[in-house]
Each structure stands twice: as C-alpha cells, then as structure tokens.
C-alpha positions in Angstrom: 108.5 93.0 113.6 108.7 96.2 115.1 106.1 99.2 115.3 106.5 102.5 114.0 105.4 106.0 115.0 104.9 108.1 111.8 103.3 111.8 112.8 102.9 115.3 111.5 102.5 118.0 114.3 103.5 121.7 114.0 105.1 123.8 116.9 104.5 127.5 116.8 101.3 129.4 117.0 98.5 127.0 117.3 94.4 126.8 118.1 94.2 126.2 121.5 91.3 126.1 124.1 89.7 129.2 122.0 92.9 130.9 121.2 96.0 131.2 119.6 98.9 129.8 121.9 102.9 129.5 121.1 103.4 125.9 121.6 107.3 125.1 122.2 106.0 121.4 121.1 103.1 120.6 119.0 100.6 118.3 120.2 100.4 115.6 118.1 104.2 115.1 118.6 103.1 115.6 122.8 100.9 112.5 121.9 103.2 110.6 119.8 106.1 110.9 122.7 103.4 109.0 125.0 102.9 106.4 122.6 106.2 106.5 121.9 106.8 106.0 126.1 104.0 103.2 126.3 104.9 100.8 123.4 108.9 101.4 122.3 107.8 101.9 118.9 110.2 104.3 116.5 109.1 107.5 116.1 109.4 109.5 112.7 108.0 113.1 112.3 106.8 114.1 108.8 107.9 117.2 108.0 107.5 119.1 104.5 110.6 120.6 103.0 108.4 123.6 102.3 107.6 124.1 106.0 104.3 125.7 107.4 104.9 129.4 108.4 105.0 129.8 112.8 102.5 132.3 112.2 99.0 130.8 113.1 96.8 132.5 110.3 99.4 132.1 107.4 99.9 128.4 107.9 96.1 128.0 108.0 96.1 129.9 104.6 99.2 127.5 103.6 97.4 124.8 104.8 93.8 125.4 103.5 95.2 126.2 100.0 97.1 123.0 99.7 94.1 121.1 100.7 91.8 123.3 97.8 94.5 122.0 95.5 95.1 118.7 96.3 98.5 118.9 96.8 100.8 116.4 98.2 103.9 118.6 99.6 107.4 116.8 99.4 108.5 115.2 102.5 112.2 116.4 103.5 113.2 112.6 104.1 111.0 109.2 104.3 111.8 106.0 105.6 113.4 103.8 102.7 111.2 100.9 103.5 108.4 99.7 105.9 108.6 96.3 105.7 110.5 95.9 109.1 107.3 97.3 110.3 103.9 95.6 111.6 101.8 98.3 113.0 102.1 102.0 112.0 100.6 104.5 114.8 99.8 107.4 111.9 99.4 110.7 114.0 98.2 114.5 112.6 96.4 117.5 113.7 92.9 117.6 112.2 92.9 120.3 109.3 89.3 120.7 108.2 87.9 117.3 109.0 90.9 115.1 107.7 94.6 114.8 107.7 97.2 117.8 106.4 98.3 116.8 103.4 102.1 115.9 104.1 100.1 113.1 105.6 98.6 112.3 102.0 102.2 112.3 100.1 103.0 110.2 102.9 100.1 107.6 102.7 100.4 107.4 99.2 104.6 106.7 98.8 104.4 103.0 100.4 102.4 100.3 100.0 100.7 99.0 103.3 99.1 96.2 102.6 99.1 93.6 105.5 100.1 96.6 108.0 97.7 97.6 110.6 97.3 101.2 110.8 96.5 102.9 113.9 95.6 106.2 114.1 95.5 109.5 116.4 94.6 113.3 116.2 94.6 116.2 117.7 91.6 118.7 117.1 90.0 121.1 118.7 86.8 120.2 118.7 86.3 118.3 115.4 87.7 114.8 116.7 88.7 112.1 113.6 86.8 113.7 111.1 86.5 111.6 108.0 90.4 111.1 108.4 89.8 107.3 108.7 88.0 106.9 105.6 90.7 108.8 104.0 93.2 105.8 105.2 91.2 103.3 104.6 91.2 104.8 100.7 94.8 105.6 100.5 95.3 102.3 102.2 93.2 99.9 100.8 95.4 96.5 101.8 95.9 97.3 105.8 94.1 97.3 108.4 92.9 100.3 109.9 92.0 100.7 113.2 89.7 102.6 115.3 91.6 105.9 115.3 91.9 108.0 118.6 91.1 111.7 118.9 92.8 114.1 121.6 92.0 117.4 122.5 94.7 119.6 122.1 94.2 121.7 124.6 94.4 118.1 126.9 97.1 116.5 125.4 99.8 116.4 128.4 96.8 115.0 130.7 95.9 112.4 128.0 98.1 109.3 128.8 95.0 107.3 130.6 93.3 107.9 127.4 95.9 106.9 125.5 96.4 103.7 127.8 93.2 102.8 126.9 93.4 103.1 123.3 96.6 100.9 122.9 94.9 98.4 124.9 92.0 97.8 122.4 94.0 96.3 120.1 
C-alpha cells in the first residue's frame, strides 16, 4: 500500500517570526516537500475553490469567520478513493488552536478507518493545539499518531526534526 501526503498551506502574506512576510511557498507545503523527499509518499495540496485572499489580515478574517461558523469550504478536487492508501501524513497551519477548515471538509469526506494518520503543523508559537483531538473525532476508526509541530519561521531548517518524527513510527 502506498502513503499519502494530504496538506493545506497558504503562500502569500503570512505570520512569520513576529511579522507579516510574502512567502513565495507556504510552510506547511515547505514541510510536506521534506516529507515528501524522506518517504516517497504522494503529495496532494487541499485547496478551497473559494481561495483565502494573499492579503494577510483578510484571510485571517476569512479564516476566523469560517471557523465561528463552522463551515466546511468545498475542496476544488479530492482524491476519488483512499483505499490504495495506508498511512496519511495530514499537514495544516495552526488557525486558532486547530486545523483550517478545508482540513474539516476534508476529514469528514472519507472514511479512515484502519488508516493511520500522521500529522504535522506549522504555528507560530501555538504548536498542535487541540488539532489531534479534532482527528481523532472526525476520525474515529484510524489511528492517529503523535502529530509533529514546526515553527514556521524554522521550516527550511527543520528536516532533522522531521527525520526524527518519521522515525517514531
């Protein structure tokens, strides 16, 4: 069976070391690339057909009214099945102590029981939040693994970390 790399990260204006920086690439999708690198596993970016804006203050208006609301924002295309895959590395940018919420609609559309999840953030200083918990709910047949949090500001130094956390399985 193979392994797949299913992440949501956001390029653009992003929370950075204490400010606002244009990233080119965002870093969850930094961190997914190394996993990506280390294992062979097939990578597949979530992205909502309603994108976030580039602008750093109105996606976190975007993003913080979606998550008031519960909302589960379409994905613009979702793999037709996982059952080719074992183990899902689920990646996302911590947004108020737990996934975005394309990561929900995502969780939610499949069923992964007998699939171990293992998950990775980016944060700025709020590490897994209660994101785990949250995929353990959504997710209530796999396995979930102990989840691994990166710094954003520290993601193209983080491969040793990431090394590490691959090997724990």
């Amino acid at each position: 069976m193979a392994d797949l790399i299913a992440f949501f990260s956001r390029n653009g204006q992003n929370y950075v070391r204490g400010m606002v920086q244009d990233l080119a690439v965002g870093n969850t999708e930094v961190v997914a690339g190394i996993i990506q690198r280390l294992t062979g596993a097939e990578l597949f970016k979530l992205e909502p057909l309603q994108e976030y804006s580039r602008n750093y203050k109105e996606c976190i208006a975007q993003a913080q009214a979606d998550q008031q609301r519960n909302a589960r924002p379409e994905l613009k295309r979702c793999p037709e099945s996982l059952r080719e895959y074992e183990t899902i590395y689920l990646g996302y940018p911590n947004y108020w102590s737990t996934m975005p919420m394309v990561v929900f609609t995502f969780l939610e559309r499949y069923d992964f029981t007998g699939k171990t999840i293992r998950p990775f953030c980016t944060h700025e200083g709020s590490g897994l939040g209660s994101s785990e918990q949250d995929i353990r709910r959504l997710c209530p047949g796999a396995k979930v693994e102990p989840g691994l949090a990166v710094q954003g500001g520290s993601v193209r130094h983080a491969e040793p970390a990431i090394r590490a956390w691959l090997k724990q399985s």
